[in-house]
BARO-641161 format. One record per residue (C-alpha): residue number from 1; x, y, z. Coordinates in nm, 3 decimals. Layout:
N
(rec NUM; (X; Y; Z))
...
# end
This chain:
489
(rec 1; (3.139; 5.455; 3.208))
(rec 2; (2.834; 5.339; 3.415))
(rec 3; (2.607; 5.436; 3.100))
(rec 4; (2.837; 5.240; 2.852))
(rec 5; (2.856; 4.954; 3.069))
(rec 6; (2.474; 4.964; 3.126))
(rec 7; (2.410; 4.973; 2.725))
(rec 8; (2.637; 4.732; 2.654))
(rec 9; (2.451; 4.486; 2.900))
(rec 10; (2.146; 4.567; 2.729))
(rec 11; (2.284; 4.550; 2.390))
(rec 12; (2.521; 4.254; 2.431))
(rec 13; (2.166; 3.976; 2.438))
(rec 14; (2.024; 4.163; 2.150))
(rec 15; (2.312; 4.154; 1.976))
(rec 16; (2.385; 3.777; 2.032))
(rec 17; (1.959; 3.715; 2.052))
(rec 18; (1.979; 3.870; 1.603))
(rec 19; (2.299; 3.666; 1.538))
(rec 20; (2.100; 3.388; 1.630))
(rec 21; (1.835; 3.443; 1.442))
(rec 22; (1.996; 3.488; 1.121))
(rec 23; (2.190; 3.170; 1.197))
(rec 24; (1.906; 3.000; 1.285))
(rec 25; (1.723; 3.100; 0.954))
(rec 26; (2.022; 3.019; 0.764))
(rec 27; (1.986; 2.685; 0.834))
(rec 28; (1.614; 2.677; 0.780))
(rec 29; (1.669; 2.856; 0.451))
(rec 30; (1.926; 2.553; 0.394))
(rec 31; (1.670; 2.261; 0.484))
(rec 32; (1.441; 2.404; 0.236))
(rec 33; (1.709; 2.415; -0.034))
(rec 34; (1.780; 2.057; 0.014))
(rec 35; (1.379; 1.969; -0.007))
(rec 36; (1.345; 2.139; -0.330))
(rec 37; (1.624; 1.928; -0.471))
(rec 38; (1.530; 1.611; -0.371))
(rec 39; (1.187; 1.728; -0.533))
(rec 40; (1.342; 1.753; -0.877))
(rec 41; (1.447; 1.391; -0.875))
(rec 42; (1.044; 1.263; -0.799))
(rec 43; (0.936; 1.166; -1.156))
(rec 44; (0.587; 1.313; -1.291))
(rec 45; (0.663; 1.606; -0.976))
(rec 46; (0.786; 1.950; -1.187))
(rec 47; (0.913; 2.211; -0.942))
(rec 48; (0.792; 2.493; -1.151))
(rec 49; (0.798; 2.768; -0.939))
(rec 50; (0.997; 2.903; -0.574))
(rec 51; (1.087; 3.242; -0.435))
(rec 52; (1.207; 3.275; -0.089))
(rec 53; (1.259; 3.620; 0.064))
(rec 54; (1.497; 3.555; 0.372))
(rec 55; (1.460; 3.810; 0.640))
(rec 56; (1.658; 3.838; 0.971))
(rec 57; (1.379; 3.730; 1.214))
(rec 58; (1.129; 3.562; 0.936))
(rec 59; (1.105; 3.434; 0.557))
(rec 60; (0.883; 3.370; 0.345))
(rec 61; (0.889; 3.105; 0.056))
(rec 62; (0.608; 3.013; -0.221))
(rec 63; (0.624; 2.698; -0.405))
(rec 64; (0.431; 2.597; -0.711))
(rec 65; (0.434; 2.215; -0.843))
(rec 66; (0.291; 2.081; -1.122))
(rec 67; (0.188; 1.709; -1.055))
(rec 68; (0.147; 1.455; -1.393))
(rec 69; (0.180; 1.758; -1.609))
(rec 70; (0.398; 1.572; -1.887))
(rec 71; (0.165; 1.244; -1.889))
(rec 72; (-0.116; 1.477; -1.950))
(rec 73; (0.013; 1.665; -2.187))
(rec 74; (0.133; 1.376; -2.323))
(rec 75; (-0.231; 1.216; -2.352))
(rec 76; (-0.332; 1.525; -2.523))
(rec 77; (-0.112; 1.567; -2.812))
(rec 78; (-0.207; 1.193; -2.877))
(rec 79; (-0.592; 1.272; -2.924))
(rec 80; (-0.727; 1.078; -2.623))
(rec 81; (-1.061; 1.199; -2.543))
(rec 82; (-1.038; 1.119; -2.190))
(rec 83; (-0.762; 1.304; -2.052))
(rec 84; (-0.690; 1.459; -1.746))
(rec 85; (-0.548; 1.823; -1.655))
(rec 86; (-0.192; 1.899; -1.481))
(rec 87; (-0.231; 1.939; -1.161))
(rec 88; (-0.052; 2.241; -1.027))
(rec 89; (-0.054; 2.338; -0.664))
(rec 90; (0.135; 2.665; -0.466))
(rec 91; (0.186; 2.655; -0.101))
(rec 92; (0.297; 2.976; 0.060))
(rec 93; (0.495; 2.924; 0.360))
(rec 94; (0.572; 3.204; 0.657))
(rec 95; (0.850; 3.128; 0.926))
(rec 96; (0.983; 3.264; 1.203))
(rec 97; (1.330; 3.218; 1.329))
(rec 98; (1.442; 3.124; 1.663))
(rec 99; (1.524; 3.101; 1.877))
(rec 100; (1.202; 3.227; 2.047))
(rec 101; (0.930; 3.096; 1.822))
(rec 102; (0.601; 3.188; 2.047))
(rec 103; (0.432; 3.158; 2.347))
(rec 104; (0.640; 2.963; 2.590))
(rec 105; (0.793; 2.795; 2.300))
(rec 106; (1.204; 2.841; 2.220))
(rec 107; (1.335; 2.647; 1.921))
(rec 108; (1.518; 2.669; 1.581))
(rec 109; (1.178; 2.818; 1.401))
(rec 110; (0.817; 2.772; 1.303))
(rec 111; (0.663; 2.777; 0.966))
(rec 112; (0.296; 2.801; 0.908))
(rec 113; (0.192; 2.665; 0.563))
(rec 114; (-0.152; 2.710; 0.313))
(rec 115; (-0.232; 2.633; -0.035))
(rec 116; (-0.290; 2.916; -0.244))
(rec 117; (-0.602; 2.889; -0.449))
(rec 118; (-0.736; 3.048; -0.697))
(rec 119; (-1.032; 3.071; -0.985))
(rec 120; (-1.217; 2.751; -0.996))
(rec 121; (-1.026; 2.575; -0.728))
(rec 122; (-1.068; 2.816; -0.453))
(rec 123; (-1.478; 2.828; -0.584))
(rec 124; (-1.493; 2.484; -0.518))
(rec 125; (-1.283; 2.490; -0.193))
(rec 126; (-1.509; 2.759; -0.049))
(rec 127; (-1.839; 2.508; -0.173))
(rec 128; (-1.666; 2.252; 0.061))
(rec 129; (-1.475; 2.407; 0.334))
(rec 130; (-1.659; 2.799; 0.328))
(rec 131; (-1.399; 3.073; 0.468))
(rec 132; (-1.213; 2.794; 0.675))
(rec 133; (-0.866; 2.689; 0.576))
(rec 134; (-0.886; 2.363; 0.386))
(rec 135; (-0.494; 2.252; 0.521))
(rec 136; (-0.358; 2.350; 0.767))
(rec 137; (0.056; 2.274; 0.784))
(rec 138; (0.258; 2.384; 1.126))
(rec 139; (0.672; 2.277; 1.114))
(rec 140; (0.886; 2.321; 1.427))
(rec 141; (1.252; 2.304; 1.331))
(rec 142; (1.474; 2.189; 1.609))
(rec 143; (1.763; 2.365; 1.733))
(rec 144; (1.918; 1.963; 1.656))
(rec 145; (1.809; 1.940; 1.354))
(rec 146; (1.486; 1.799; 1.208))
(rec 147; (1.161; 1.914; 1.363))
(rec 148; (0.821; 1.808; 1.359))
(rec 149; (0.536; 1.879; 1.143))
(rec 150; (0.130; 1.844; 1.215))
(rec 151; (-0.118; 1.855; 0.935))
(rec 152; (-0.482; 1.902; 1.028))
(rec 153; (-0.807; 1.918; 0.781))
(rec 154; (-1.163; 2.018; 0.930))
(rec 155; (-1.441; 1.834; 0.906))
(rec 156; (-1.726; 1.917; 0.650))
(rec 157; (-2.032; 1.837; 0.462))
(rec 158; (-2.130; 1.822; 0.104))
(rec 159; (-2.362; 1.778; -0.134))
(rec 160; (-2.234; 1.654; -0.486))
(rec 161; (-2.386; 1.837; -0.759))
(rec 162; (-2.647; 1.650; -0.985))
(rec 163; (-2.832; 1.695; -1.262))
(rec 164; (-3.054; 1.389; -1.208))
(rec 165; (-3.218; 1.358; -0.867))
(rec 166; (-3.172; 1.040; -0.853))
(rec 167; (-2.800; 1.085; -0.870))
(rec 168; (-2.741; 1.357; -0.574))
(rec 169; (-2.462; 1.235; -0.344))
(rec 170; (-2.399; 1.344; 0.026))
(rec 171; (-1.980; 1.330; 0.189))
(rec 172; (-1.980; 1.407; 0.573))
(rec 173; (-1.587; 1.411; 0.669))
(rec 174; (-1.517; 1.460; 1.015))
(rec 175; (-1.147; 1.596; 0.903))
(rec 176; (-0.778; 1.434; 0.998))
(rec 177; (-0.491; 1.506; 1.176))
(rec 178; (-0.157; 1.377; 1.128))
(rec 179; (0.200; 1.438; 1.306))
(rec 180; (0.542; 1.399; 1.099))
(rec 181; (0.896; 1.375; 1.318))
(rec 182; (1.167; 1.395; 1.103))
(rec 183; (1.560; 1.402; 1.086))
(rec 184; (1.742; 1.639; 0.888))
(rec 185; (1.686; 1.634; 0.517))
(rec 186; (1.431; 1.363; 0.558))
(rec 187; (1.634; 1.065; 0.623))
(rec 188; (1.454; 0.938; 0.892))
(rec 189; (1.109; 0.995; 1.029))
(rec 190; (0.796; 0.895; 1.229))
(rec 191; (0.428; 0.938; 1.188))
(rec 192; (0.085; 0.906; 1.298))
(rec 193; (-0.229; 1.004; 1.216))
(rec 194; (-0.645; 0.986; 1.233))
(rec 195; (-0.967; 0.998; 1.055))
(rec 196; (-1.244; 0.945; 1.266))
(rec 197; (-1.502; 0.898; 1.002))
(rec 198; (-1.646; 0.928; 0.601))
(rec 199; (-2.002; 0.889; 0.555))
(rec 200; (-2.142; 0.876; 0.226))
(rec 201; (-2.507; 0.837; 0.125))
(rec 202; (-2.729; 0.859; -0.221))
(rec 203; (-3.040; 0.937; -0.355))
(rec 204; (-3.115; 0.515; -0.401))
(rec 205; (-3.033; 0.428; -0.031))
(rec 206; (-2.662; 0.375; -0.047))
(rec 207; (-2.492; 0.421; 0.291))
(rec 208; (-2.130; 0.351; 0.323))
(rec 209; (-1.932; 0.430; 0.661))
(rec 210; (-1.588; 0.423; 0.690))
(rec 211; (-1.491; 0.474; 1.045))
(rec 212; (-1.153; 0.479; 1.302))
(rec 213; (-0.870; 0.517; 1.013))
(rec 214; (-0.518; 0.547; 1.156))
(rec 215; (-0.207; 0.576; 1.014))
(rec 216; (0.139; 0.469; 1.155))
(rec 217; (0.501; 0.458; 1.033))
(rec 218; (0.877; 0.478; 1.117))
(rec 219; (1.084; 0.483; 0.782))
(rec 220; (1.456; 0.545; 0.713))
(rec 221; (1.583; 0.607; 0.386))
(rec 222; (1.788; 0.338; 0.223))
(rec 223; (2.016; 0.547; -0.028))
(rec 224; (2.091; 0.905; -0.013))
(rec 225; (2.074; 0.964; -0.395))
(rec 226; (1.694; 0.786; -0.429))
(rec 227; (1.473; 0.996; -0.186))
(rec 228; (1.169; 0.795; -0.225))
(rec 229; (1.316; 0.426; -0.113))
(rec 230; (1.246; 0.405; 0.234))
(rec 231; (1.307; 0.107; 0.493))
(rec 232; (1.119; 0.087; 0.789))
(rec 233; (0.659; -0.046; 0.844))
(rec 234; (0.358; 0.155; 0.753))
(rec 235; (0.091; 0.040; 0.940))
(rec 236; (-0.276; 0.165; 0.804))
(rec 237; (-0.612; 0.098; 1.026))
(rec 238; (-0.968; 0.115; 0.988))
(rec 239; (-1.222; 0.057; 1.312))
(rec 240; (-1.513; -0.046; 1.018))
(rec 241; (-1.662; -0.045; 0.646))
(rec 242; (-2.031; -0.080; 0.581))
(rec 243; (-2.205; -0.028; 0.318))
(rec 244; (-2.597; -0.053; 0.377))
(rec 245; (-2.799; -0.044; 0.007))
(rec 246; (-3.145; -0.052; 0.102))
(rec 247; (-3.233; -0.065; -0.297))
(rec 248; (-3.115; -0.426; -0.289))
(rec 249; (-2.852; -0.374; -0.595))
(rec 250; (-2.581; -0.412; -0.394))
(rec 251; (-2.512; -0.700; -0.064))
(rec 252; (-2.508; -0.559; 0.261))
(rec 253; (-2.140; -0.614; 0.408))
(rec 254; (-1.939; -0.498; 0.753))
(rec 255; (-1.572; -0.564; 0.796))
(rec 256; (-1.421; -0.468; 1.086))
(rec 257; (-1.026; -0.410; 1.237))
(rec 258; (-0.913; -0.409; 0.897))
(rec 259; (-0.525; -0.374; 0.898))
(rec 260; (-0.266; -0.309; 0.587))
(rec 261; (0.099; -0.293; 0.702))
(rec 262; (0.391; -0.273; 0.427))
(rec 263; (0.732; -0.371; 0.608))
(rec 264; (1.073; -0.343; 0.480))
(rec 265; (1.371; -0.438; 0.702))
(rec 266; (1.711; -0.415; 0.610))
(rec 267; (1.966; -0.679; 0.674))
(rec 268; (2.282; -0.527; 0.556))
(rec 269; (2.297; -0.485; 0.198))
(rec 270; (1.965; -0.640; 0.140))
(rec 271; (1.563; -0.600; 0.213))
(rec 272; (1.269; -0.792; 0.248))
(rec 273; (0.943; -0.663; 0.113))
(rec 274; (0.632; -0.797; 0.381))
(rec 275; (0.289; -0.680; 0.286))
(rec 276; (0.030; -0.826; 0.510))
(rec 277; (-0.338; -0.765; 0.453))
(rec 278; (-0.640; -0.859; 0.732))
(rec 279; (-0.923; -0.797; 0.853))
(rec 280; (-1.112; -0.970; 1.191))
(rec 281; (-1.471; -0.915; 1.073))
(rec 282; (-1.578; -0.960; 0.698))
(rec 283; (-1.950; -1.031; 0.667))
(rec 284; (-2.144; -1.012; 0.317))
(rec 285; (-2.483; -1.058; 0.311))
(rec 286; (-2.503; -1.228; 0.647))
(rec 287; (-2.264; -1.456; 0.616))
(rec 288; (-1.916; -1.404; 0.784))
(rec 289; (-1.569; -1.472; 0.620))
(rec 290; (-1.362; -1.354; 0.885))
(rec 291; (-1.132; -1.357; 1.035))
(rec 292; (-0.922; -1.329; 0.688))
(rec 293; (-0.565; -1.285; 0.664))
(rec 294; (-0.364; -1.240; 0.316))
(rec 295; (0.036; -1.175; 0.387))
(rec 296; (0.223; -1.164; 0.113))
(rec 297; (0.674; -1.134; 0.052))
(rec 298; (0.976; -1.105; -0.105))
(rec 299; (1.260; -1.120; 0.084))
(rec 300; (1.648; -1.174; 0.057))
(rec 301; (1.634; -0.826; -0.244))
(rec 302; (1.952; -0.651; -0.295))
(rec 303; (1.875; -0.326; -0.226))
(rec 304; (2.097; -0.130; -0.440))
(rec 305; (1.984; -0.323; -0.734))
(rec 306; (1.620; -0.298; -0.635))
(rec 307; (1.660; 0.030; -0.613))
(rec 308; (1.798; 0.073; -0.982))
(rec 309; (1.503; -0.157; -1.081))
(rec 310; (1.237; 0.094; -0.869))
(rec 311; (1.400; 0.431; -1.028))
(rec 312; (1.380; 0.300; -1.367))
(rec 313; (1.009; 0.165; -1.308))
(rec 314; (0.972; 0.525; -1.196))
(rec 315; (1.147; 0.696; -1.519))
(rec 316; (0.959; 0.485; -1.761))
(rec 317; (0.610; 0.511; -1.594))
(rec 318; (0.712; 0.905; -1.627))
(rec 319; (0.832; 0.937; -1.969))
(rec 320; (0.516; 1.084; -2.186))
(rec 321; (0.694; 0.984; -2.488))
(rec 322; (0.601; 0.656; -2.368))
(rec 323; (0.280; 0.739; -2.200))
(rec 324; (0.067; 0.741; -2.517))
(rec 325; (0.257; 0.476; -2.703))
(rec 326; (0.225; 0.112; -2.548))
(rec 327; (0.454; -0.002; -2.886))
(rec 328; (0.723; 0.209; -2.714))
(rec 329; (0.646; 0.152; -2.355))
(rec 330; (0.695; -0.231; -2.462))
(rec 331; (0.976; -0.186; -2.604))
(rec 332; (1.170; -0.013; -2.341))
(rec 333; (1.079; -0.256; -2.071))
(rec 334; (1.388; -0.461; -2.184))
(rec 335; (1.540; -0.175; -1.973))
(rec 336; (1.401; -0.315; -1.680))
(rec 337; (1.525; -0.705; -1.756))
(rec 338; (1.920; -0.565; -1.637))
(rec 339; (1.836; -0.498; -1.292))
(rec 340; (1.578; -0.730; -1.246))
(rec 341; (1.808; -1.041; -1.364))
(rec 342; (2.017; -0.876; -1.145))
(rec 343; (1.787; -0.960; -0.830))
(rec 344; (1.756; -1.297; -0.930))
(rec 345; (2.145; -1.349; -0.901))
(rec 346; (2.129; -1.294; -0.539))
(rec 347; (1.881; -1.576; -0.455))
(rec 348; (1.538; -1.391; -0.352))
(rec 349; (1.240; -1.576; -0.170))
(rec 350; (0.890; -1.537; -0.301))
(rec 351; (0.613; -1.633; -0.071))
(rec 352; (0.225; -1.599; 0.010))
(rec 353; (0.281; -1.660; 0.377))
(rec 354; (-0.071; -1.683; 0.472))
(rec 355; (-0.388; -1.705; 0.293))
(rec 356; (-0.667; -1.776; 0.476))
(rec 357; (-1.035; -1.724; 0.559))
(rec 358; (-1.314; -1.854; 0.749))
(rec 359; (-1.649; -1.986; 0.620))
(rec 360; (-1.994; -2.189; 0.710))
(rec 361; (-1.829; -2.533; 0.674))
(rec 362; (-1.479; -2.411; 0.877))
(rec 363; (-1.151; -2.219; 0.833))
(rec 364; (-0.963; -2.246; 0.455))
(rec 365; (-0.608; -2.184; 0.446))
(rec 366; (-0.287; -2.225; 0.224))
(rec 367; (0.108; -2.094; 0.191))
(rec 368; (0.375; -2.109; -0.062))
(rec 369; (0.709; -2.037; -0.111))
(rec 370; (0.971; -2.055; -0.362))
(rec 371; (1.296; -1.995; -0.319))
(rec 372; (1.505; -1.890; -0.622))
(rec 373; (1.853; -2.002; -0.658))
(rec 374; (2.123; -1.768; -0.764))
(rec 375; (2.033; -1.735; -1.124))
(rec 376; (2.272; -1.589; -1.422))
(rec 377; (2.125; -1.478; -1.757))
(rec 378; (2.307; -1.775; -1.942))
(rec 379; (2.053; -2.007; -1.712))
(rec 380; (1.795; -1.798; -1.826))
(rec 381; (1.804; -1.933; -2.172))
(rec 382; (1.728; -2.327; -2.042))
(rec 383; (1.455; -2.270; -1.819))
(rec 384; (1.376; -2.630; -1.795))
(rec 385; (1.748; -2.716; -1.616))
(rec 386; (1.663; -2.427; -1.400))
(rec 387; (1.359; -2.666; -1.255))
(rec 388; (1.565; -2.904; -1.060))
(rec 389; (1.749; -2.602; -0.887))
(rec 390; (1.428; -2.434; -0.725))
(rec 391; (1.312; -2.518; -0.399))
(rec 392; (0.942; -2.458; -0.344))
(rec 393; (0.673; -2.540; -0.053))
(rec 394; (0.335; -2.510; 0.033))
(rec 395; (0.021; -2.649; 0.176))
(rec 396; (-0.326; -2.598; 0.196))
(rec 397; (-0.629; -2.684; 0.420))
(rec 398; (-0.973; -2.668; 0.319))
(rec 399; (-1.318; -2.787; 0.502))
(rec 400; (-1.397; -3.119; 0.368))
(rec 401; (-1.770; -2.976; 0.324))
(rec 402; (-1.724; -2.737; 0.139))
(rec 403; (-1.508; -2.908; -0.062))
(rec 404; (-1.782; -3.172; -0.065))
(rec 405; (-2.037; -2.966; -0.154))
(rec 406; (-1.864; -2.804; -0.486))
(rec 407; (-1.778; -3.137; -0.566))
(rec 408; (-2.094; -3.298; -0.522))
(rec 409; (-2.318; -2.990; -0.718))
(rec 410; (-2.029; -3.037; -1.010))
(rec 411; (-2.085; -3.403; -0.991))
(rec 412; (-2.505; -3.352; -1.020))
(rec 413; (-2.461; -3.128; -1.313))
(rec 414; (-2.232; -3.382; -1.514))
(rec 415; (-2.458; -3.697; -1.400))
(rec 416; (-2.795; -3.455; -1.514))
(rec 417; (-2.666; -3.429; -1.857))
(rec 418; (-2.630; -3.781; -1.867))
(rec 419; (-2.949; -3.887; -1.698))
(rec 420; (-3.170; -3.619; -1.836))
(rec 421; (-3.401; -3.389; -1.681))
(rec 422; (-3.650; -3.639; -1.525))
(rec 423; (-3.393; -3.798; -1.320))
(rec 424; (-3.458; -3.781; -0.922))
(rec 425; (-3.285; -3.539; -0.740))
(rec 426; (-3.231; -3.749; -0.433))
(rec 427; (-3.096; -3.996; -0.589))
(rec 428; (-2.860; -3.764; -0.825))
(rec 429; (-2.697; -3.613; -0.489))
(rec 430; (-2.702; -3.957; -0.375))
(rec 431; (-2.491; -4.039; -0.653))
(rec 432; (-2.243; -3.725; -0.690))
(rec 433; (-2.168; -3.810; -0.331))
(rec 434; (-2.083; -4.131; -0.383))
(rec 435; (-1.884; -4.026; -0.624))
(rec 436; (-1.668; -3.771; -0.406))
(rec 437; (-1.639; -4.062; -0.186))
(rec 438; (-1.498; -4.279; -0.470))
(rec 439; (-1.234; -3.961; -0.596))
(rec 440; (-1.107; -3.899; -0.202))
(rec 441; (-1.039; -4.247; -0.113))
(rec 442; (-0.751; -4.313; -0.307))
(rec 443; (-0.585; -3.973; -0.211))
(rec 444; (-0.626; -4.070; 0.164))
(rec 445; (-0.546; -4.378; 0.146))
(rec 446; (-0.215; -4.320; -0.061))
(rec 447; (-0.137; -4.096; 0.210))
(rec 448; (-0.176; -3.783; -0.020))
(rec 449; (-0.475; -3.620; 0.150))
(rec 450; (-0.507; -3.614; 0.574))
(rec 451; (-0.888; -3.610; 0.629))
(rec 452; (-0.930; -3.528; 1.022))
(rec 453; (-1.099; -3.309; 1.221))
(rec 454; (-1.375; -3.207; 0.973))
(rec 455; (-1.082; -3.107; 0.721))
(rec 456; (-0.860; -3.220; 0.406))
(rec 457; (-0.501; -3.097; 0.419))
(rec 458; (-0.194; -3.148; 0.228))
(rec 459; (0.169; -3.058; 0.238))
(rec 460; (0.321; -3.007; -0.091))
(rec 461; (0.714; -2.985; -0.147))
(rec 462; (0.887; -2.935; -0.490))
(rec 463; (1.287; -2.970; -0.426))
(rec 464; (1.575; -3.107; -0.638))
(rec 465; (1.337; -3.185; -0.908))
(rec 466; (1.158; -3.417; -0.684))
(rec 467; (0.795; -3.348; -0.594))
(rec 468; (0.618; -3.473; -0.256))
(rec 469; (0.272; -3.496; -0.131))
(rec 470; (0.283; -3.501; 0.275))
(rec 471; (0.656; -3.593; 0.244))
(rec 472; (0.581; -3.943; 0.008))
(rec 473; (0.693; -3.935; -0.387))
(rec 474; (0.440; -3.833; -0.552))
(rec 475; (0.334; -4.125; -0.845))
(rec 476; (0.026; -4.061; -1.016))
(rec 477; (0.005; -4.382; -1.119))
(rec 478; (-0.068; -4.509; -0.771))
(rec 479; (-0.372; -4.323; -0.783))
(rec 480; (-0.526; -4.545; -1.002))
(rec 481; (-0.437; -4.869; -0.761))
(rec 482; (-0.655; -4.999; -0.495))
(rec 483; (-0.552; -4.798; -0.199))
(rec 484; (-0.384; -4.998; 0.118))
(rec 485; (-0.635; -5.139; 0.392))
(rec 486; (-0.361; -4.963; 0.615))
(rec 487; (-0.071; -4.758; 0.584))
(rec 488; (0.286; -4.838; 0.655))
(rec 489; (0.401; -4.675; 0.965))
# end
């Protein structure tokens, strides 16, 4: 009895430790089933290709893909000359099941992931990356659900093949890394990544840096039958750009703490789409432009019905019956007028809310936005009554001398013609000036144009078919009038 109890002590965790694992890989094996079908609904991505071998403590699975293969094929059959190949890529995948996964480490189960190469593409890997891995893909599945993946790529340097000398081409890339958390099935996840630098450098003198790139994100998916609409900001960095060309052909520039985010909240059953573009330092040839800002959105979309308008941008962009016929491709655009009239039935917002940039002669900047009112395809067909239902906005503020000087060298070339060629040039720039002087007047003194501070700024309104220049009716007509000796308070 002593030796039965004994054994069954022993046996009882192994027992329960293998029932585990083949739970545990169950549900793995299940995750994985659920990737490679929302894979089948990406368009121009063909799962062509998957065999996993489920074991009781670890599985295997290999994947091949074939990535644009119908638009190239496409632009094949149709003769173009140009035409590129399908790409096809397998990734081989080994896991281990939980819940002891390593080291220290106790969780659901770890994969370890490579791209399998062969012929020409692993010759050319091998040119790049010699005998080291060129990806490198690690997934920890939580006992929760989800897990967490981290992507790494070493660094390496290459010379570009060249016939002509003068043509050879150098790529130092001091690798990335990158960290995924996701929820189960993808519904939700996190990310980050970095690039510390590119280098890249030719024969002529070319030297462009790129330098401090960083990725950020936290997305959730909007629908569970579209796996590619996400809400949620993406938030890409870069430290610097420069491009040194010491033959002269091209400007020297630097920008610096460039940033591109893409933000889409959700407010119930709609979305904004925010893009905003900037970048601190822009200088070109020695003269600096930043900092520059460029924000651009569309907000108050309903997101079901953007979604139907994204999927069948998708479809069509997909279809190589289309590809290599623009007649066609034309032609079934009308597909995309349901959905999109659609959108404009539920009021959206259009906007550039910031442009701006510096430069010599001060800071330029301007916004606009339009707001659409609920629109039905029978208002469609009278565009003109649609005018007095749109509400639109804007201004813009500019340095008076710059504005001056484009002005004033437009003026000297119209007064040259006139004049002729012998004509002083003191006295033409005397003139053009004068005649700036003679075009602003009436717009400031109308109260159309605010001249202060070294700048000329106006606020522009367009609403209930009524258009206003810094909140007074706009008339034309007045321009023509002597201006004021003072305006009304």
């Amino acid at each position: 009895m002593k030796k039965a109890a004994a054994l069954a002590v022993i046996a009882l965790p192994l027992i329960a430790y293998t029932g585990g694992a083949w739970y545990l890989g169950q549900r793995i094996q299940n995750s994985h089933d659920s990737q490679a079908k929302q894979v089948e609904g990406i368009p121009n991505v063909k799962l062509l290709k998957r065999d996993y071998q489920r074991g009781l403590f670890s599985s295997t699975e290999t994947v091949t893909i074939e990535l644009m293969g119908d638009t190239a094929r496409a632009l094949q059959a149709a003769g173009e000359e140009e035409t590129m190949e399908p790409i096809r890529l397998t990734v081989r995948t080994d896991i281990r099941h939980g819940p002891w996964i390593g080291g220290a480490e106790f969780d659901a189960g770890v994969a370890q992931s490579e791209l399998v190469l062969e012929g020409e593409a692993l010759e050319m890997v091998r040119k790049v990356f010699g005998d080291r891995k060129p990806l490198d893909l690690r997934t920890v599945y939580h006992f929760a659900g989800g897990g967490r993946s981290e992507l790494s790529s070493p660094a390496f340097v290459f010379d570009v093949p060249a016939e002509d000398a003068d043509d050879a081409l150098r790529v130092s890339w001091e690798g990335i890394t990158a960290r995924v958390d996701f929820e189960e099935g993808m519904t939700r996840y996190t990310m980050s990544g970095n690039a510390p630098k590119l280098e890249v450098t030719d024969a002529k003198g070319t030297h462009i840096v790129l330098s401090g790139l960083g990725l950020t994100g936290e997305q959730t998916r909007l629908f569970d039958d579209d796996p590619l609409l996400y809400s949620g900001l993406q938030r890409f960095t870069v430290d610097a750009i420069t491009v040194d060309d010491r033959s002269g052909a091209l400007p020297k520039i630097a920008l610096g703490k460039l940033v591109y985010e893409a933000d889409v909240p959700r407010d119930g059953d709609f979305i904004d789409l925010i893009a905003r573009i900037g970048a601190e330092k822009v200088d070109v040839a020695g003269t600096a432009y930043g900092p520059a800002h460029y924000d651009f959105s569309m907000r108050h979309l309903h997101a079901r019905t953007a979604s139907r308008l994204y999927r069948s941008f998708m479809t069509m962009s997909a279809d190589p019956a289309l590809i290599a016929n623009p007649q066609a491709m034309q032609a079934q655009m009308g597909q995309l007028m349901g959905p999109a009239i659609e959108l404009l039935g539920h009021a959206p917002v259009v906007a550039i809310d910031r442009l701006s940039v510096s430069t010599p002669q001060g800071p330029a900047s301007m916004n606009v936005k339009v707001s659409l009112p609920a629109i039905t395809p029978d208002e469609l067909a009278n565009p003109l009554g649609l005018l007095g239902r749109i509400d639109a906005s804007g201004a813009v503020s500019l340095p008076e001398a710059l504005v001056r000087s484009l002005m004033v060298e437009r003026g000297k070339a119209g007064l040259l013609a006139v004049v002729g060629d012998d004509a002083d040039p003191d006295e033409l720039a005397a003139m053009a000036d004068a005649q700036f002087e003679q075009t602003l007047q009436p717009l400031t003194g109308q109260g159309y144009l605010t001249r202060a501070d070294g700048q000329l700024s106006a606020k522009i309104a367009f609403s209930k078919g009524k258009l206003t220049v810094n909140g007074l009716p706009f008339n034309p007509a007045a321009l023509a009038q002597p201006a004021p000796s003072a305006l009304p308070e």
